[in-house]
C-alpha positions in Angstrom: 0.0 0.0 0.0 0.9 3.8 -1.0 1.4 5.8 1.9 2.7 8.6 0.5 0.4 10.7 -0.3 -0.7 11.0 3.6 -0.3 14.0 5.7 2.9 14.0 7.9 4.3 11.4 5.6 8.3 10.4 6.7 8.9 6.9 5.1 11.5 8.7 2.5 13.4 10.2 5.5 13.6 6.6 7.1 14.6 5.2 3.6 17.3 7.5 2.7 18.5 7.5 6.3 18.6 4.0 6.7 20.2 4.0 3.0 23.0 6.2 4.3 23.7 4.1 7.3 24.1 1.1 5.2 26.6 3.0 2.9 28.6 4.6 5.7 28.9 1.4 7.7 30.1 -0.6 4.6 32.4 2.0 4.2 34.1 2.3 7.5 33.8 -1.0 8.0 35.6 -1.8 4.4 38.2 0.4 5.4 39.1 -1.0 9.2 38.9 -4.6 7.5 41.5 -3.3 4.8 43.6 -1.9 7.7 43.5 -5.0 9.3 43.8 -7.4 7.3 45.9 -6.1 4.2 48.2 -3.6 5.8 49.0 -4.7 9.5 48.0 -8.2 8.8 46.7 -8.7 12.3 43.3 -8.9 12.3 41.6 -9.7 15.7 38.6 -11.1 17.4 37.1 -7.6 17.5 37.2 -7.6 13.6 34.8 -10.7 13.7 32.3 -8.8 16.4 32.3 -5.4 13.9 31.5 -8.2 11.1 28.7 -10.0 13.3 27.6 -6.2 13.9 27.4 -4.9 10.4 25.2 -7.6 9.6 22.9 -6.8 12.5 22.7 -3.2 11.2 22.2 -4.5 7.9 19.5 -6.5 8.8 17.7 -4.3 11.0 18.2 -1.4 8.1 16.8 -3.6 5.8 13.6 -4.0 7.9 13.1 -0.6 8.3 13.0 0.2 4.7 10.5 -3.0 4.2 8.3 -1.8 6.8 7.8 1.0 5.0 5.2 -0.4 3.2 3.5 -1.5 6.1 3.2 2.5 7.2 5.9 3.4 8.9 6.9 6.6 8.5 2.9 7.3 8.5 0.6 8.8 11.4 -1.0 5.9 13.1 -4.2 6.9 12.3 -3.7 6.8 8.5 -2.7 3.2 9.0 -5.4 0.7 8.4 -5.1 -2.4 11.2 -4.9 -6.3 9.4 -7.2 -7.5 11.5 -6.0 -11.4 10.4 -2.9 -10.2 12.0 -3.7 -7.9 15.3 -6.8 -9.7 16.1 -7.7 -8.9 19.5 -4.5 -7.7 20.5 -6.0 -4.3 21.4 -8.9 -5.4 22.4 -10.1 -4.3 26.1 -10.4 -7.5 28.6 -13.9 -7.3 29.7 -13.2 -8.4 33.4 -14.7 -7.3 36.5 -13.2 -4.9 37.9 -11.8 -6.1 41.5 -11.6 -3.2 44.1 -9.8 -3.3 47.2 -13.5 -4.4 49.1 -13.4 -7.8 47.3 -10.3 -8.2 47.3 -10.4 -8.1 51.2 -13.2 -10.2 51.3 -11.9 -12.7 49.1 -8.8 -12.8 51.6 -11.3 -13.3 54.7 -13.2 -16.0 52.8 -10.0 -17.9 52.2 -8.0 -21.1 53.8 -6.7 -20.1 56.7 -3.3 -21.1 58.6 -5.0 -23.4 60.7 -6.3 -25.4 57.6 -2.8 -25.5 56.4 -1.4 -26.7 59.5 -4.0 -29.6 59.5 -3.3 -30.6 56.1 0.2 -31.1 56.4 -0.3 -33.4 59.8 
């Protein structure tokens, strides 16, 4: 779905940020692992957690641009629910409300210590 056209619209500012992340990360990234591995040639166990961490960003970038689609970027209230997906999830619990009266009550009613000392003997 288009969301474009929606007041308040920011899913191009999330893309192109996103975009730039990705492109200064591979960047820096390209040049510490050229560092590394090419001109000291003494790469470390930190160069693997700045790999393992690229592809996290990557990842995570790459969902943000996707859920673009989905409306982010978009006011909530120009987004249209799936209901096949957020089924009841906010829908109010219809409970009775318990107030501090029943509550008490419900303690007075209960087993006392008395029944739990019989029980155990």
């Amino acid at each position: 779905m288009d969301f474009s056209h929606t007041p308040g619209w920011k899913g191009d500012l999330e893309i192109n940020l996103n975009s730039c992340l990705i492109a200064f990360s591979t960047i820096f990234l390209g040049m510490r692992l050229y560092v590394r591995f090419v001109m000291t040639h003494n790469p470390g166990w930190d160069d693997a957690m700045a790999g393992l961490a690229y592809v996290m960003l990557i990842v995570q970038s790459a969902m943000d641009i996707r859920v673009v689609s989905y409306g982010s970027g978009t006011h909530m209230e120009h987004v249209m629910p799936f209901p096949h997906i957020i089924a009841g999830f906010f829908e109010v619990r219809r409970h009775p409300r318990l107030t501090r009266s029943d509550a008490l009550e419900a303690a007075d009613s209960g087993p006392s210590l008395e029944d739990d000392e019989r029980e155990e003997n």
